[in-house]
C-alpha positions as CSV (number, residue, x, y, z in Angstrom):
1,X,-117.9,-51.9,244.2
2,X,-120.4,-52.7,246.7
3,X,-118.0,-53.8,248.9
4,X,-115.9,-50.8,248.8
5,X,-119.2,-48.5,249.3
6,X,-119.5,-51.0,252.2
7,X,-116.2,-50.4,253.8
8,X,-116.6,-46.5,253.2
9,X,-119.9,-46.4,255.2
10,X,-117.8,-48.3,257.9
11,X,-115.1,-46.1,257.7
12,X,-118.2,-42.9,258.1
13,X,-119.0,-44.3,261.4
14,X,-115.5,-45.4,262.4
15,X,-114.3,-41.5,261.8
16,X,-117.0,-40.2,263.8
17,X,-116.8,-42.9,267.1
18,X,-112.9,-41.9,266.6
19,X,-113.4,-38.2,266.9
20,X,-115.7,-38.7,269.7
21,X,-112.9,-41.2,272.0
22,X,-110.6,-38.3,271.1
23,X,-112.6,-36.2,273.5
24,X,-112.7,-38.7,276.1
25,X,-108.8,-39.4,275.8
26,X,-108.2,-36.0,274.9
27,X,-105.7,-35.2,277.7
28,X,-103.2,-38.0,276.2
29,X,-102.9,-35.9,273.1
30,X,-101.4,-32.4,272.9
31,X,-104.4,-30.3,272.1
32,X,-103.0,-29.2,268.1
33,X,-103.3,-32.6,267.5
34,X,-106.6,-33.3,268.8
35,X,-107.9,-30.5,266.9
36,X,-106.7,-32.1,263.8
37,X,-108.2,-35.8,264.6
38,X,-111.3,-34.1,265.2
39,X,-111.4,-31.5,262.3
40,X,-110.8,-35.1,260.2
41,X,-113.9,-36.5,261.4
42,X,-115.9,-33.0,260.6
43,X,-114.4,-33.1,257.3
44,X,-115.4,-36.4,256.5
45,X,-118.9,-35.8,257.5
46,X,-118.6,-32.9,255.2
47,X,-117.3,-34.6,252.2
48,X,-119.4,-38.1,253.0
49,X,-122.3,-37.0,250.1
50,X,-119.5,-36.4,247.7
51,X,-117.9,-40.2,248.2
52,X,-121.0,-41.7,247.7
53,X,-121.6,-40.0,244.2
54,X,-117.9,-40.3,243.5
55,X,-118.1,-43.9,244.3
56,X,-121.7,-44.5,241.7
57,X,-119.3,-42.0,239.5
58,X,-122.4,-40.1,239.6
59,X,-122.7,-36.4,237.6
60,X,-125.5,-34.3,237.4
61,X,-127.8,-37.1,239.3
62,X,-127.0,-39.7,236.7
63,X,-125.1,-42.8,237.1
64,X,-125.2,-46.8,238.2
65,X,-122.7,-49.3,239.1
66,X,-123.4,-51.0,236.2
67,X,-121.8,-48.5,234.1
68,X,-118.8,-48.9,236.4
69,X,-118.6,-52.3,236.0
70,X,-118.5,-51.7,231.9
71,X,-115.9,-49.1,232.3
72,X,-113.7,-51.9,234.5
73,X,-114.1,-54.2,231.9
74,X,-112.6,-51.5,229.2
75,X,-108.8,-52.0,228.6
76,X,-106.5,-49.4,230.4
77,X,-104.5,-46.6,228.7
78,X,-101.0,-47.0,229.3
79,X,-99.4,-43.6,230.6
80,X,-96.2,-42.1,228.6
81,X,-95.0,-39.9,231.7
82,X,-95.9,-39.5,235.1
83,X,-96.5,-36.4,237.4
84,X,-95.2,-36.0,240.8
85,X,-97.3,-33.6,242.9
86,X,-95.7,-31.4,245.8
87,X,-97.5,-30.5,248.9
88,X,-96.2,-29.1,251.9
89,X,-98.4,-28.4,255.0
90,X,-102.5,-28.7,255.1
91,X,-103.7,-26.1,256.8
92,X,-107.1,-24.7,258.7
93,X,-106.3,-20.8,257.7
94,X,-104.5,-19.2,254.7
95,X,-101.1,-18.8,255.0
96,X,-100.7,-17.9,250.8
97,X,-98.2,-21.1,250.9
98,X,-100.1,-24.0,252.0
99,X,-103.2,-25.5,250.8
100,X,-106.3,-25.2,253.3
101,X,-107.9,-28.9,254.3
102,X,-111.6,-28.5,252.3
103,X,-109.4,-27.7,249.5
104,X,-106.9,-30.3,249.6
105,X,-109.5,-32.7,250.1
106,X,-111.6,-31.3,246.8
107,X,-108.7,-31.7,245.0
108,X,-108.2,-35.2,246.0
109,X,-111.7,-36.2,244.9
110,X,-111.2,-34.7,241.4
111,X,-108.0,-36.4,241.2
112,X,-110.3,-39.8,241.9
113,X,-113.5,-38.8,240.6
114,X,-111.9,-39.1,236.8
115,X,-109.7,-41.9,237.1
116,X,-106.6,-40.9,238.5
117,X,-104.4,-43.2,241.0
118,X,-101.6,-42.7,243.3
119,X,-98.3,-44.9,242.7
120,X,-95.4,-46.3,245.2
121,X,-91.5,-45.2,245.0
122,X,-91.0,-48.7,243.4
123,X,-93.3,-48.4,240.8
124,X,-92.0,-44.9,239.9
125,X,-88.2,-46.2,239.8
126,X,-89.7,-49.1,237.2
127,X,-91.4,-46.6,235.4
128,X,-88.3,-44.6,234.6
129,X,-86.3,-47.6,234.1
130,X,-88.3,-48.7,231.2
131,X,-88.9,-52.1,233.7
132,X,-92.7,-50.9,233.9
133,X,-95.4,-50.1,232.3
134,X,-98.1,-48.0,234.2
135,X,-102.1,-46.9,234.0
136,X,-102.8,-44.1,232.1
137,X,-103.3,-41.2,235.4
138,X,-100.7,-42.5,236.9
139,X,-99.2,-39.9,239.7
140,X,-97.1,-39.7,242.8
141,X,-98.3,-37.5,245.6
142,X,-95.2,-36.6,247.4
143,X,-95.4,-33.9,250.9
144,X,-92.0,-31.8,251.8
145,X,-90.4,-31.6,255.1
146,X,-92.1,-34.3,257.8
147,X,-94.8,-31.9,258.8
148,X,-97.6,-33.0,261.6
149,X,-100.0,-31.0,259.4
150,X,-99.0,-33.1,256.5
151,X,-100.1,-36.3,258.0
152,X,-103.4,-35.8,260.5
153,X,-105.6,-33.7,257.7
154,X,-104.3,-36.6,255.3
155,X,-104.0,-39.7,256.3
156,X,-107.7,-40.4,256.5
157,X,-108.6,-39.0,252.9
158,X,-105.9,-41.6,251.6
159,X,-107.8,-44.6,253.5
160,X,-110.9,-43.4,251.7
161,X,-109.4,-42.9,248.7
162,X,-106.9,-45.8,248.6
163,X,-104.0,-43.7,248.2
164,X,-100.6,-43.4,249.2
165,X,-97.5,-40.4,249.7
166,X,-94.0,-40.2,250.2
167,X,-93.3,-37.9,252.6
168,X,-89.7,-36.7,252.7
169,X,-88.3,-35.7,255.8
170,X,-85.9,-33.2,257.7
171,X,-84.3,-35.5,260.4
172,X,-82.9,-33.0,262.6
173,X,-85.9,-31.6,263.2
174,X,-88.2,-35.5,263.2
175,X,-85.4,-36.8,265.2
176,X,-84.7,-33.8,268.0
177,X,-87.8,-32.5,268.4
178,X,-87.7,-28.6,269.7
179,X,-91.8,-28.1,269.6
180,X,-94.8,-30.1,267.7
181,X,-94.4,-28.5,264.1
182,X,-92.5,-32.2,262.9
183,X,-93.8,-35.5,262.8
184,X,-92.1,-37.9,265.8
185,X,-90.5,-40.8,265.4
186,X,-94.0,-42.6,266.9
187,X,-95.7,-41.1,264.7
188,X,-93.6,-41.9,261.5
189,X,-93.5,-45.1,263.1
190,X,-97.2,-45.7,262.6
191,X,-97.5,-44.3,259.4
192,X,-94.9,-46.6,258.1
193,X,-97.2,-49.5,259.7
194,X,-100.3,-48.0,258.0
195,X,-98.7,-48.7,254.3
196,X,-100.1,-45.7,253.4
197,X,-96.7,-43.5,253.7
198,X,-93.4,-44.1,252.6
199,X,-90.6,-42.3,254.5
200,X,-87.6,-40.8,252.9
201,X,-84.7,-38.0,253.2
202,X,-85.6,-34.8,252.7
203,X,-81.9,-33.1,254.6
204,X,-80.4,-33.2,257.8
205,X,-79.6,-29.5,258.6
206,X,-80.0,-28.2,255.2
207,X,-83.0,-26.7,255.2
208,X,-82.4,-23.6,256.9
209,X,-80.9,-20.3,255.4
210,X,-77.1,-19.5,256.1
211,X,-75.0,-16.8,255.7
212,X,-73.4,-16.7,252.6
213,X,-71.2,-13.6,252.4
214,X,-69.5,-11.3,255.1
215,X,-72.7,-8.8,255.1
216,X,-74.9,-11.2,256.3
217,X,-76.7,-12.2,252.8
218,X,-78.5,-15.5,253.5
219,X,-78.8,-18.2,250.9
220,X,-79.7,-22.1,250.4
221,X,-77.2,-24.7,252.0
222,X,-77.1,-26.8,249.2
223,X,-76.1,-24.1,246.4
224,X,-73.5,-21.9,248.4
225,X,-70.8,-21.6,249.9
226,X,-71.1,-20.9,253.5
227,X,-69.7,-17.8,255.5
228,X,-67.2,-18.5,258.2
229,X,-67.1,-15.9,260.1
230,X,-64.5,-17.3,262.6
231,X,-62.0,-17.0,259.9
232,X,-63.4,-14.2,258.3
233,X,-63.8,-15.7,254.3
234,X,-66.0,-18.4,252.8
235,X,-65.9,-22.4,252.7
236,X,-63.1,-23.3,250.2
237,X,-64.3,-26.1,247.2
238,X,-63.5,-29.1,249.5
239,X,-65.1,-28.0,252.8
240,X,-68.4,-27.3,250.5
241,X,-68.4,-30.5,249.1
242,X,-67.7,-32.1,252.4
243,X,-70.5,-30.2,254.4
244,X,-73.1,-32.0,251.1
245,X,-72.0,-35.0,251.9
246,X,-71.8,-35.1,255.5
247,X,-75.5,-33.6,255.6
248,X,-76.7,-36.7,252.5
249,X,-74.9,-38.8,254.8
250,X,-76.4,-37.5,258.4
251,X,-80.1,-37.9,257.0
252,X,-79.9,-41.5,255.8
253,X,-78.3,-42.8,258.4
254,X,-80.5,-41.2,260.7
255,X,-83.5,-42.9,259.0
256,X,-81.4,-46.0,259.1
257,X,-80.9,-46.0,262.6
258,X,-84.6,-45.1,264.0
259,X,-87.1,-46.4,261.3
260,X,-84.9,-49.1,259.6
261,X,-85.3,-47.6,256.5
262,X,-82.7,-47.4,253.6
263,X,-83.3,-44.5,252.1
264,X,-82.9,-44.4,248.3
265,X,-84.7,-40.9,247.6
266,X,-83.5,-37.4,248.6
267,X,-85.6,-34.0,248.0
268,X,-83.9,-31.0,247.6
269,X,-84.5,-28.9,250.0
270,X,-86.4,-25.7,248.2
271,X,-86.1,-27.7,245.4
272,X,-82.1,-26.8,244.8
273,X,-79.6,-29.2,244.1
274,X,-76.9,-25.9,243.5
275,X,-78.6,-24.6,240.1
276,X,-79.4,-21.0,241.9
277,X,-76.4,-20.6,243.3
278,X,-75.4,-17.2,244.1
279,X,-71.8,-17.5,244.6
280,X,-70.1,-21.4,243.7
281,X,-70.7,-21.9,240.4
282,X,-69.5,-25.6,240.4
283,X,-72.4,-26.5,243.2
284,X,-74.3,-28.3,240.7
285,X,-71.8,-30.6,240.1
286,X,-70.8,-31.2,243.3
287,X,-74.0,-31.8,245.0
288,X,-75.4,-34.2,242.1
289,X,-72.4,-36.2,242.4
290,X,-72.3,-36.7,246.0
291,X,-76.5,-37.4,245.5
292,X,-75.6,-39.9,243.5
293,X,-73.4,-42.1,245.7
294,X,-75.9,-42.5,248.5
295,X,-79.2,-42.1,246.4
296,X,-80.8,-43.8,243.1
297,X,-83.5,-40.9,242.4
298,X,-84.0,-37.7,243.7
299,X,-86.4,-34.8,243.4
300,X,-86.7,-31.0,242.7
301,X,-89.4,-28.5,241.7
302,X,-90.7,-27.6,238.4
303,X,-90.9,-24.4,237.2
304,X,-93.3,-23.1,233.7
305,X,-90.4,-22.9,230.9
306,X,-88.0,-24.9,232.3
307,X,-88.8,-28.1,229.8
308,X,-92.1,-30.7,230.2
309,X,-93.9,-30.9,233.9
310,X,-94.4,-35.1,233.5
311,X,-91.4,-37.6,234.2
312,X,-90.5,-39.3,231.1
313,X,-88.2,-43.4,230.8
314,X,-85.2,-42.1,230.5
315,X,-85.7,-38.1,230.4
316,X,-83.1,-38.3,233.6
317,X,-83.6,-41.5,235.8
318,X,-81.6,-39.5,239.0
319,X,-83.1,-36.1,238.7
320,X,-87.2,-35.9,239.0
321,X,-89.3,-32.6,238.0
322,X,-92.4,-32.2,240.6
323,X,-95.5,-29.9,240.0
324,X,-95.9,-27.6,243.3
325,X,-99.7,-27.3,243.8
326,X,-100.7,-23.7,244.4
327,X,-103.0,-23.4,247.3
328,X,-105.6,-21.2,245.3
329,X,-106.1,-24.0,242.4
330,X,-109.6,-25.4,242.9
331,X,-109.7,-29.7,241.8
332,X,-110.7,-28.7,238.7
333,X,-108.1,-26.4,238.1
334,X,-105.6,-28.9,239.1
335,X,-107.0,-31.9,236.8
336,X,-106.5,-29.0,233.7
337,X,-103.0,-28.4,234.8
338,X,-102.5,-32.4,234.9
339,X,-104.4,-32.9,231.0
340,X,-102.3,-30.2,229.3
341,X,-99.1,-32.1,230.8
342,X,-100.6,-35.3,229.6
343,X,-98.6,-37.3,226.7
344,X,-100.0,-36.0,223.4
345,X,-100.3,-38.2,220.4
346,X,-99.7,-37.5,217.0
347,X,-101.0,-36.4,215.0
348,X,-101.7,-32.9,216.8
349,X,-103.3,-29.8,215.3
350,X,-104.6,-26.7,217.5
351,X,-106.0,-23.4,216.1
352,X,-105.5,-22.0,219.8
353,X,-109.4,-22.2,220.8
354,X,-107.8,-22.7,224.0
355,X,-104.2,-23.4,225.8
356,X,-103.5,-27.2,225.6
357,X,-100.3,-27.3,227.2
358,X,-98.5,-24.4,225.8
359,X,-95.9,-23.0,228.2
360,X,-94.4,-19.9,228.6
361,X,-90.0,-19.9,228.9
362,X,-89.6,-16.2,228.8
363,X,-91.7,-13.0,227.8
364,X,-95.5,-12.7,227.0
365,X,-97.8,-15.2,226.0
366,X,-101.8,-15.0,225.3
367,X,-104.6,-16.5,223.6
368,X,-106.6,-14.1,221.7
369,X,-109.3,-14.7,218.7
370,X,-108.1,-18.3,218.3
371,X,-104.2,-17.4,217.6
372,X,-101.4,-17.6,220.0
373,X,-99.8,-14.2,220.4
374,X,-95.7,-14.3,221.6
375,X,-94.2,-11.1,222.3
376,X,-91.1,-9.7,224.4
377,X,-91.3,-8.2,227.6
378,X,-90.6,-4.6,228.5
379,X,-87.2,-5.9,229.4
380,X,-87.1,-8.9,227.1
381,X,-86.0,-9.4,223.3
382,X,-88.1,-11.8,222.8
383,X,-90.2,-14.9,223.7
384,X,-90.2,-18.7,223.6
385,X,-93.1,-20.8,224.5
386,X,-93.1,-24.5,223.9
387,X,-95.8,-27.5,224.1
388,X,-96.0,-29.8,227.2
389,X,-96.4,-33.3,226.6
390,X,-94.6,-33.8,223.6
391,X,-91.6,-34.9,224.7
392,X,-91.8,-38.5,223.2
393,X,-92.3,-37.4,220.0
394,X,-89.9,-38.4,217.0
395,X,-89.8,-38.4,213.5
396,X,-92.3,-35.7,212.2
397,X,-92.9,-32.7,210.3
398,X,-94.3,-29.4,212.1
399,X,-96.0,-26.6,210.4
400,X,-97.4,-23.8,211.1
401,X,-99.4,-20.4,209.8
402,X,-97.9,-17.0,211.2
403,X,-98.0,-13.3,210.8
404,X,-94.2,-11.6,212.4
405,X,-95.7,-8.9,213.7
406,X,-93.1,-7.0,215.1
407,X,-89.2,-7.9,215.1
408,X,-86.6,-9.3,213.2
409,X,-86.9,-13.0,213.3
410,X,-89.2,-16.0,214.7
411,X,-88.3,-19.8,214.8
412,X,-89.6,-22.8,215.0
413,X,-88.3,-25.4,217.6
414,X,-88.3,-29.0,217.5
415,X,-86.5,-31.8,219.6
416,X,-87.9,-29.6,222.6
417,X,-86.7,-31.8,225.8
418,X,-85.9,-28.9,228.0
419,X,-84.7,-25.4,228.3
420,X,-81.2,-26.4,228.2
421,X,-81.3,-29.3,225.0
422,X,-83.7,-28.4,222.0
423,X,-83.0,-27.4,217.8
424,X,-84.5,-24.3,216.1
425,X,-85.0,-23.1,212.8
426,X,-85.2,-19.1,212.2
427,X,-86.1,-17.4,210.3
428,X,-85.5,-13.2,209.7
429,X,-84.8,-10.9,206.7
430,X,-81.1,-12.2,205.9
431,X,-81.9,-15.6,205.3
432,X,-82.8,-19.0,207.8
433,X,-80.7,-20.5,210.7
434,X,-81.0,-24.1,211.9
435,X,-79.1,-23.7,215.3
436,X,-79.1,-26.0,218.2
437,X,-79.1,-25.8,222.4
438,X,-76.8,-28.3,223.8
439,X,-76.5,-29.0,227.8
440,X,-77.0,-25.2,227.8
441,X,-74.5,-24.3,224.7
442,X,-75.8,-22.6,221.4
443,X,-74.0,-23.2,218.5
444,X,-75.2,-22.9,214.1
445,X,-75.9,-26.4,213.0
446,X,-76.5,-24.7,209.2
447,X,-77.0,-21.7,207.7
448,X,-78.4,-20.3,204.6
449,X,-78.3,-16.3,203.6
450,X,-80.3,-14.8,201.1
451,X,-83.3,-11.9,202.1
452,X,-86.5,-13.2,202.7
453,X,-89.7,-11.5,202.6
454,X,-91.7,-12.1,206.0
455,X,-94.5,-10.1,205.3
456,X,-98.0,-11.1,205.6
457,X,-98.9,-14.7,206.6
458,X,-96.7,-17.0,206.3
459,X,-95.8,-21.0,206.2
460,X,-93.1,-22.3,207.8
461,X,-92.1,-26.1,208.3
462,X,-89.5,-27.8,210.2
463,X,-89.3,-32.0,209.5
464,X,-86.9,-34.2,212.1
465,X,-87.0,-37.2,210.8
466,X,-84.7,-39.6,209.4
467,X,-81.4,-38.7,211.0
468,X,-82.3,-35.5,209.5
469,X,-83.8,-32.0,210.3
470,X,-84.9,-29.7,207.5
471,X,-86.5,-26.1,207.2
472,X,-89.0,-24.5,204.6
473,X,-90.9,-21.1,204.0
474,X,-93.9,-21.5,202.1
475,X,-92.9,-24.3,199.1
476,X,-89.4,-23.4,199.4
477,X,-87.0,-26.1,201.1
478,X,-84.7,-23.5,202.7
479,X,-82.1,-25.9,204.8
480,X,-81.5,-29.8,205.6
481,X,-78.7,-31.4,208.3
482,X,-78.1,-34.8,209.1
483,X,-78.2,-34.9,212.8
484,X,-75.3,-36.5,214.6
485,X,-75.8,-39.2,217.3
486,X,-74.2,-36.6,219.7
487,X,-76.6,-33.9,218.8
488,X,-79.2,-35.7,220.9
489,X,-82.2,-34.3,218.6
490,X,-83.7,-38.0,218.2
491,X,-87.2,-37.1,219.7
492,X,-88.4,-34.1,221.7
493,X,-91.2,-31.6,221.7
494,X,-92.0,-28.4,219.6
495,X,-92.1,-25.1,220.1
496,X,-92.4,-21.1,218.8
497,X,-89.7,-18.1,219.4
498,X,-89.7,-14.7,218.6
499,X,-86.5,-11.9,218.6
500,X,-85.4,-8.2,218.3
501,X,-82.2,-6.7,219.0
502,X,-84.8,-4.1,221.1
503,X,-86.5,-4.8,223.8
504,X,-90.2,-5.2,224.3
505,X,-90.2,-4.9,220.3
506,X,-90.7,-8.3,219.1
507,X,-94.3,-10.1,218.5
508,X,-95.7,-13.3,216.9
509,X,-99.2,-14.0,215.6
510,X,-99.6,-18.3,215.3
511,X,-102.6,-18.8,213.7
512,X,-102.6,-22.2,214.1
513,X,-100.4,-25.8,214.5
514,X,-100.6,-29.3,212.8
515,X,-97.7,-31.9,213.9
516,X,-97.8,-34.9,211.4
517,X,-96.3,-38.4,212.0
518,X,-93.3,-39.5,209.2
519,X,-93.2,-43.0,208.8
């Protein structure tokens, strides 16, 4: 420790004799980037107080190395997923997009003040594989599209830090520079030599908008067909998929042939790999395939209610979720969004004294006098909201108290992986459902008829245990199913829903949430 306050003190002095030989060489540089070098030294000054207390682990004036010395000694937390954070630029003025330096830089210093650590490609690509075993706050900082304002505000904070980024790259701009927007070949050069940055495919030419019908609608490259408007019509099937993999093909080779490296990572550009496609329905599947013949793991943005914000062994060891940091989250706002996505342990009770990790899929969600309210939107007929972190869980038994306050039905889900693969058991006034979601397909797993009276509080329970999900009201064992090996429902998270025929009619009260462990 006292060696590292050591090196930081050097590194103090080092910034600030480096921002002053930028002046004197100042007519080497173009004058952007000497404005960056030197806003690095300023910002360093700045933040210098808040290294030394972060490095004594210092809060509210108390602190000692000692106790950091005891808390080395303690035995690590292992980490059941790991998050992937998106940046793009770092920026001196708002743009609503990008994150502004001071705060980048707070955020960094929370991310390090409690404990959390930046990992390598290598150790992600373990991680997934089951090969690996990582610290608990575990994450990989990752920056989109080879930026110069993603490196110069950076790179010093991850010397002081001791962290590292991947930063994925659009070659035809890195590689035949127009103006100073993207990072050189020089420059990626010596970040490569710093081992602080690892370099890796971002697109060739896909990350620009095209024309996608004969009006002049623009759309992604990667998730349409393009408009030819020589020949008057759109790309057929073939000349889509050979446009993918000509521009797959044009970026790694690219980085092959100038910075040696073999690239093994792609990000989708805008974070589509063909799943918003506007008009080629069979995108998806083109583009993952052809990913998957030059690449071993790739990455795309993650969006509330799509499924869990961590990265999970073998969730989907090709396709990689990553959490896009808003520019207006302070650090501590960023740390909470991190500890609700953290792996949560069983077993778990809430009474909604505040929002753990509950995420919104579709409608209205609040917290109000310690109960979870779900509700449709004005244009909704209902409302799903589901619990991040939970998607290692396996055999257990989840109950709940609940008041239907409006609509026809609720249901509780379990097996909760994403929005596409998860079980549910309803329940409404002709009886209880236990229907499944399947790759995106909905289909009645069992059904029981019979009115039911869902007035007042009430108690349901779903169990998946055992090769074997069941579903109660109150005492009453309503439904059971054995669960086929095909039916994929062998762990996953839980979950409420609410539903109307109406819109903006349905509504939930949860009163509260207890998940217990079968053995």
């Amino acid at each position: 420790m006292r060696k590292h306050i050591a090196k930081t003190k050097m590194f103090f002095i080092s910034a600030v004799m480096g921002a002053a030989l930028m002046i004197v060489l100042g007519s080497l540089f173009a004058d952007d980037l000497y404005d960056l070098a030197a806003n690095n030294a300023v910002f360093t000054v700045k933040y210098y107080g808040s290294v030394t207390a972060f490095n004594k682990m210092e809060k509210g004036g108390k602190g000692s190395e000692d106790e950091l010395y005891q808390r080395a000694e303690m035995p690590e937390k292992t980490s059941g997923g790991i998050p992937v954070l998106l940046y793009h630029g770092v920026i001196k003025k708002p743009d609503g997009e990008n994150i502004l330096t001071e705060d980048f830089q707070e955020q960094m210093f929370a991310l390090k003040k409690v404990g959390w650590k930046t990992i390598k490609l290598e150790d992600y690509r373990a991680f997934l594989k089951g090969e690996k075993i990582l610290p608990e706050k575990s994450f990989l900082l990752t920056f989109d599209d080879g930026r110069v304002d993603s490196y110069y505000p950076v790179d010093h904070l991850l010397k002081l830090l001791d962290y590292t980024a991947v930063i994925f790259v659009i070659t035809e701009h890195s590689f035949h520079p127009k103006n100073s927007f993207y990072l050189t070949q020089k420059e990626m050069e010596r970040m490569i030599k710093s081992g602080r940055w690892e370099i890796e495919a971002h697109t060739s030419r896909g990350h620009d908008l095209y024309d996608i019908s004969s009006d002049g609608k623009q759309g992604h490259f990667y998730s349409n067909k393009l408009w030819i408007k020589e020949a008057d019509r759109l790309e057929t099937e073939e000349e889509f998929a050979g446009r993918i993999d000509k521009d797959f093909r044009e970026a790694k080779s690219q980085l092959k042939q100038r910075l040696g490296i073999d690239s093994r990572v792609f990000a989708y550009p805008f974070g589509d790999y063909g799943q918003t496609t506007e008009n080629f329905a069979g995108a998806e599947k083109i583009v993952l395939e052809k990913a998957k013949t030059l690449f071993d793991l790739s990455f795309y943005q993650f969006y509330e209610g799509e499924g869990q914000s961590y990265n999970y062994p073998g969730e989907n060891i090709f396709l990689s979720k990553r959490i896009s940091v808003r520019p207006e989250w302070t650090g501590d706002q960023l740390l909470e969004v991190l500890e609700r996505g953290m792996a949560k342990n069983l077993p778990y009770q809430t009474d909604f004294f505040r929002n753990d990790g509950w995420l919104l899929s579709w409608g209205r969600l609040s917290l109000e006098d310690n109960s979870l309210i779900l509700g449709a939107d004005i244009n909704d007929t209902g409302a799903v909201a589901t619990l991040d972190g939970t998607y290692l869980w396996n055999n257990y038994v989840f109950s709940s108290e609940v008041v239907l306050m409006d609509g026809e039905s609720f249901s509780l889900v379990v097996g909760y992986k994403n929005k596409d693969n998860y079980a549910f058991c309803s329940f409404g006034p002709f009886g209880a459902k236990l229907e499944q979601v399947l790759n995106g397909e909905r289909k009645i797993l069992a059904e029981r008829r019979g009115f039911l009276d869902l007035s007042g509080e009430l108690k349901p329970q779903v169990a998946l245990a055992g090769g074997a999900i069941s579903c109660s009201l109150g005492e009453k064992l309503l439904l059971i199913k054995t669960i086929e090996p095909e039916e994929n429902l062998g762990r996953g998270g839980i979950g409420f829903q609410t539903w109307d025929p109406e819109n903006n009619k349905s509504k939930l009260q949860v009163k509260n949430a207890l998940v217990e462990k079968i053995n």
